[in-house]
Structures are given as C-alpha cells and as structure tokens.
C-alpha positions in Angstrom: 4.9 -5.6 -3.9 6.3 -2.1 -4.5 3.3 -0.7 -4.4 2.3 -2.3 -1.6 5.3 -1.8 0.6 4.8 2.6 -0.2 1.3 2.2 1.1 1.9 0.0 4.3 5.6 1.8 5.0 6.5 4.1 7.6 5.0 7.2 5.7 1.4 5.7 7.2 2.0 4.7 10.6 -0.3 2.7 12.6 0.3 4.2 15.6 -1.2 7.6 17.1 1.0 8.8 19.5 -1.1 10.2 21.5 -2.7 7.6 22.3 0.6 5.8 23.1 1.1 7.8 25.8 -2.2 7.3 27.4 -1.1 4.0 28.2 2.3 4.1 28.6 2.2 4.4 32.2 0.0 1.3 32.6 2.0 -1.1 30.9 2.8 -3.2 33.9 -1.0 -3.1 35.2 -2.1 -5.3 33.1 -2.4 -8.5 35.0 -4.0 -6.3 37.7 -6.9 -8.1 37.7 -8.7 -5.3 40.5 -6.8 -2.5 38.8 -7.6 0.2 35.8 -7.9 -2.8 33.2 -10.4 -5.1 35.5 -12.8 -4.4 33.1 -11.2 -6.0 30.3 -10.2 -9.1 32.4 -13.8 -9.4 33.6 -15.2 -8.8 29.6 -13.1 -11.9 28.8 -16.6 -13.9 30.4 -18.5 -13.1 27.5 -15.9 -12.2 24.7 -14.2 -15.3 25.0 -17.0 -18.0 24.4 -18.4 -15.7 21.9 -15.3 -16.1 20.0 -15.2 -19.7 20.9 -18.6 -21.1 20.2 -18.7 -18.5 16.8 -16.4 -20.5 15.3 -17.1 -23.9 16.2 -20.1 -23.1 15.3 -18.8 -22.7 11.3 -16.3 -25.8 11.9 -17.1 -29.2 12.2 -13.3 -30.0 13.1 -12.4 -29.7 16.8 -10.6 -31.1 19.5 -11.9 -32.2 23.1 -9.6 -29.8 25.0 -8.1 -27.6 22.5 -11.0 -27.0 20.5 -9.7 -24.0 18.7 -6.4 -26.2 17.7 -5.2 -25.6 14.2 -6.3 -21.7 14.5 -4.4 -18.8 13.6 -5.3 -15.6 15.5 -3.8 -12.2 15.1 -4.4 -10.1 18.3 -4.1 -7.0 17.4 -3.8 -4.1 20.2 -2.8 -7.3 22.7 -2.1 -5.3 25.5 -0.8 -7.1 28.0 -2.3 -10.6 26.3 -5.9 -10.3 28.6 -7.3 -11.7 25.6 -4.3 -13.4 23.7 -3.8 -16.0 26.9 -7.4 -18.0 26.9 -7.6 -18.0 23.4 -3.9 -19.5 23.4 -5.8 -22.1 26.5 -7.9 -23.0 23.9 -5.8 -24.6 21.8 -5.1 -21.4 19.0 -2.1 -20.3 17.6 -1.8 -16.6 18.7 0.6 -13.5 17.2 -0.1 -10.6 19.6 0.8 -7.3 18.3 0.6 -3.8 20.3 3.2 -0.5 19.4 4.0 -0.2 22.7 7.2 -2.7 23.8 6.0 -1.7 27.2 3.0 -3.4 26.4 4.5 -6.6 25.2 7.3 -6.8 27.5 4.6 -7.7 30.1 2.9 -10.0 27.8 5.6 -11.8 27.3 6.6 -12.0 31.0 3.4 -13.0 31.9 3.0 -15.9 29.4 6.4 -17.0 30.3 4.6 -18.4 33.8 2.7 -21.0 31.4 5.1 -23.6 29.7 2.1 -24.1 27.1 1.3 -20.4 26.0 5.2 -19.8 25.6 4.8 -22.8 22.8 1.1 -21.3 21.4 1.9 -17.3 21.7 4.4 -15.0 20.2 4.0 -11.8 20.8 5.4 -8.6 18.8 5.7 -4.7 19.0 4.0 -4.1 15.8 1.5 -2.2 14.1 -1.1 -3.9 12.0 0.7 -2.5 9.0 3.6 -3.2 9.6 2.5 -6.6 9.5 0.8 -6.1 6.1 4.1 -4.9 4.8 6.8 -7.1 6.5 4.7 -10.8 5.7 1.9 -12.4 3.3 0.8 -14.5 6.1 -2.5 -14.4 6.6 -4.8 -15.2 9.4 -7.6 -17.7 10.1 -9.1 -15.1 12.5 -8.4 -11.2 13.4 -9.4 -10.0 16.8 -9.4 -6.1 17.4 -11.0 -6.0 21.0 -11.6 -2.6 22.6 -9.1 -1.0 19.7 -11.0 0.7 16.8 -12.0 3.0 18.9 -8.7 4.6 19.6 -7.7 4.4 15.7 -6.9 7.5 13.5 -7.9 6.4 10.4 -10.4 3.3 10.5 -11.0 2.9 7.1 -7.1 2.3 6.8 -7.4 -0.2 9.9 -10.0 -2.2 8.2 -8.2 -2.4 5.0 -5.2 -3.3 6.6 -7.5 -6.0 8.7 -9.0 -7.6 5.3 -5.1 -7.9 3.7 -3.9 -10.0 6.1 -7.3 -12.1 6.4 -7.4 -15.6 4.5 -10.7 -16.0 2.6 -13.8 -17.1 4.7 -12.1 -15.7 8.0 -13.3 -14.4 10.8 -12.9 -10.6 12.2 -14.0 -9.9 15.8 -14.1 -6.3 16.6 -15.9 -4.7 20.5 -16.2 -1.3 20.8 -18.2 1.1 21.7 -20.9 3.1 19.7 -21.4 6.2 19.2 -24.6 7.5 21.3 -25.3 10.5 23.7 -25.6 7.6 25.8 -22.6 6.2 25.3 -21.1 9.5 26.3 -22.8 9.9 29.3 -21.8 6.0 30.3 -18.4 5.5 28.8 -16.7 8.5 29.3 -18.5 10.8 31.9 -19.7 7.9 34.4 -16.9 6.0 34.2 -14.4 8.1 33.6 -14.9 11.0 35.6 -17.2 9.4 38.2 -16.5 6.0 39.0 -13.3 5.6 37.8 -13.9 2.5 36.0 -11.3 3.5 33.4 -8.5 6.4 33.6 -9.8 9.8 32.8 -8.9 10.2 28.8 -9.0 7.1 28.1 -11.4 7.8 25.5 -12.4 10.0 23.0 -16.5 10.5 21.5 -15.9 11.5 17.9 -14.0 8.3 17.8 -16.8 6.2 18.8 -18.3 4.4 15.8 -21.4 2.8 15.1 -22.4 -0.5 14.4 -24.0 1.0 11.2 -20.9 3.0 9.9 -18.2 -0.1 10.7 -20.6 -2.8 9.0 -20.5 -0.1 6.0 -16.8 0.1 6.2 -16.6 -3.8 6.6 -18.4 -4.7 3.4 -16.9 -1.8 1.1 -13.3 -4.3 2.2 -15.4 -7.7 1.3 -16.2 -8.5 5.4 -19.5 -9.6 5.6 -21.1 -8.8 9.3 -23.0 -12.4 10.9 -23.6 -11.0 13.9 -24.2 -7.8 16.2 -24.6 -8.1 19.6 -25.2 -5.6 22.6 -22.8 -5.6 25.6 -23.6 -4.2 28.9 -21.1 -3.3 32.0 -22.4 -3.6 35.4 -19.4 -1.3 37.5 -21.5 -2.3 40.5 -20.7 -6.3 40.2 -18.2 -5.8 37.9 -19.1 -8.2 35.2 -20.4 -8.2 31.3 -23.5 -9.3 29.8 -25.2 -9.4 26.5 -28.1 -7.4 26.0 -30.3 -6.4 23.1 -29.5 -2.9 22.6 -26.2 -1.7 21.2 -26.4 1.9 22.2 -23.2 1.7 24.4 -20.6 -1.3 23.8 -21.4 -4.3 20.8 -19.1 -7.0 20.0 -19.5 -7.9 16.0 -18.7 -11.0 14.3 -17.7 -10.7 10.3 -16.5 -12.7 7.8 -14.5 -12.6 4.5 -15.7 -13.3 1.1 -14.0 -16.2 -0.9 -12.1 -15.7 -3.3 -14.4 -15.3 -5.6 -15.3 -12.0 -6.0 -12.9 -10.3 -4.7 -11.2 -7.0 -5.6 -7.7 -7.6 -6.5 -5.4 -6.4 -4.1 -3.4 -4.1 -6.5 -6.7 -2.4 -7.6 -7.5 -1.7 -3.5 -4.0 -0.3 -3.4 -4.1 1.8 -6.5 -7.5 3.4 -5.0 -5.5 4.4 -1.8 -2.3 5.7 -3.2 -3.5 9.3 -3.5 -4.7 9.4 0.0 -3.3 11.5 2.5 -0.9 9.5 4.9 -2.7 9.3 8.3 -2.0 7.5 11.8 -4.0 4.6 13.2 -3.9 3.3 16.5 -3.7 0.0 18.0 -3.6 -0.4 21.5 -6.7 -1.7 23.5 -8.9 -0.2 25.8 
C-alpha cells in the first residue's frame, strides 16, 4: 500500500492545468444543449446504446426498465454529467469524477432536478488517481468519453484505468485519432471555421490512434472487442457510425480475469523510477 500510495500521490497529478483552464470558463454551459458542448449532448445518440447494448450483450441479467441495474460505472472527466445522467436513467450506479469543482458543481445541480439520479449518481472533484489512491473499489465499467485525448501521460491514465477495473470489466474510451485528416476536421474546420468546439480545445500530438491505445490497453491486460468509426455531421448536428476511424472511434475493451494477471506490486515496481508526469481528465 505504501508503495502504491507514492505512485498515485500528489507527486503525479492527474490533472494538466492547462487544460483546466481551457474549460474553466464553460463550467456552467454544460446543459447548453445549443451551446459549445452540443456536440457532446448530441454524441450521447450513439454513445449511449453502444454502451448499453455492449453490455447486455455480455449479460444475461437485466431488468425491464433499468436494464443496466446492479452496474457500477466510473465516469471519469464527467463534465457536467452529459454522459453520467442516461447512464444513471438506465438503471447504473454512477461516480462521476472531473478536477474541476466548477465542473461538478453543475453536475450536481443539474442532477438535483431528478429525485432518481440524486439516489443513482454521486459525483466528485477527483482525478482518476486520486481515486486509485484514496479507495480499492473497483468498477464494473470505466467510461473515459472524449478525455484521453486531453491527458499528459496516457500510459499513466490507462494504468490508473486497469487498477480500479474489477476483472472481466468493461472500458469505454471515444476519442479522436490521430490523422492529417483528423487535423484538418477536428481542429481546423471545427475549430477555427465552424465553431463547432472553442478554438484550443484541442491539441494534434495528443490525438492517438486506435492502433497505439489498443497497444497500450493490452500491455495493462485490457483486451480491445470492438473498434468503431464515428462521424460528426456539423450541418444536422448529429453522430453516426461509419466504417472508417480516421477521425473520431469509440472502443470497447475488456479486462483479463484474474488469471494471468500481473500482480499489482510488480506493475508498481516497473513505474517507480518513472518521471512524475500530469494527466488530464476533463472531457471534450
């Protein structure tokens, strides 16, 4: 445990501040559903069921209603809870964690509306490892939506990511890959021509592809099920899936059991002598 709390403590925060401040000053747009995030809300077509059928697909226990009932979610980079809130509908048992308290003081306000999400959602101003290092609970299923591409250090996000995984669950992760198309789309169209997003928002060289996060997934014993292409159409203003991956992909994977594992002191060991570095965790 002491060796775990020296990795996961405050010497390797989770949090790039420079990102912070990109969205600091959005905090209470969140539930702007025509605003700078109405991309997100309208993603939540497609991300939503995807999550949904994915794993009822692997489960032969549900519930006519609440058919994701029994499920633990970590939400991490909740933002405002865009995503947090219909998985919470669903039946799940959701812990949304963003660094900004900005960010979560308008989650929490905006769940408070709903008698039943105030019962199914907490929310907390968190990094992912400070939730490594403050709790061994683990999760039935991780969602990082629209966040690994704002992290410092991903390797050190998707280490922190399997550590607070149970065995056989799930990891969502959409982002966007790393292309000269991707470029041109996500950051000169619509940033600096449409609009779509605020101007900064992104960053290129932290674009990652679908190639280089499976390899970092299965060096932390995730094993990728699925890849799938997203596409954004600014003119209707809705998602769809699509064959190709060369801009956005969402990306199911799953932990091993725990057979064959690495033990977790041997994972820790390995990292020790590594440079501390920031992470961030805050979506879009």
């Amino acid at each position: 445990m002491l060796t775990l709390k020296r990795l996961f403590s405050t010497s390797h925060p989770s949090v790039d501040l420079k990102e912070m401040k990109k969205f600091q000053h959005l905090a209470h747009k969140w539930w702007d559903e025509e605003g700078e995030y109405s991309a997100l809300h309208s993603m939540n077509d497609i991300r939503v069921p995807f999550i949904r059928d994915t794993l009822l697909n692997m489960s032969s226990n549900y519930h006519l209603g609440n058919p994701l009932s029994g499920v633990k979610i970590l939400d991490v980079g909740c933002g405002g809870g865009l995503l947090s809130e219909p998985l919470g509908r669903l039946g799940a048992s959701v812990t949304g964690i963003d660094p900004l308290e900005d960010n979560i003081r308008t989650a929490d306000q905006h769940k408070s509306f709903d008698p039943v999400l105030a019962k199914r959602i907490q929310y907390k101003s968190s990094s992912l490892e400070e939730i490594v290092e403050e709790s061994m609970e683990t999760f039935d299923v991780i969602v990082a939506s629209e966040v690994v591409e704002h992290v410092a250090d991903l390797e050190m996000f998707i280490k922190c990511c399997s550590r607070v995984l149970k065995p056989e669950g799930s990891l969502f992760i959409t982002t966007i890959n790393k292309t000269q198309l991707s470029y041109v789309l996500g950051i000169v169209v619509a940033e600096k021509i449409m609009g779509i997003v605020p101007e900064g928002t992104h960053e290129w060289e932290k674009f990652v592809s679908p190639e280089e996060l499976e390899r970092l997934l299965e060096s932390n014993g995730l094993s990728v099920k699925t890849v799938n292409g997203m596409l954004y159409n600014p003119l209707s203003g809705s998602w769809s899936w699509m064959e190709s991956t060369s801009v956005n992909y969402a990306m199911h994977a799953v932990k091993s059991g725990l057979q064959g594992q690495s033990s977790p002191p041997d994972v820790l060991s390995e990292m020790e002598s590594e440079q501390p570095s920031a992470t961030a965790g805050t979506t879009m």
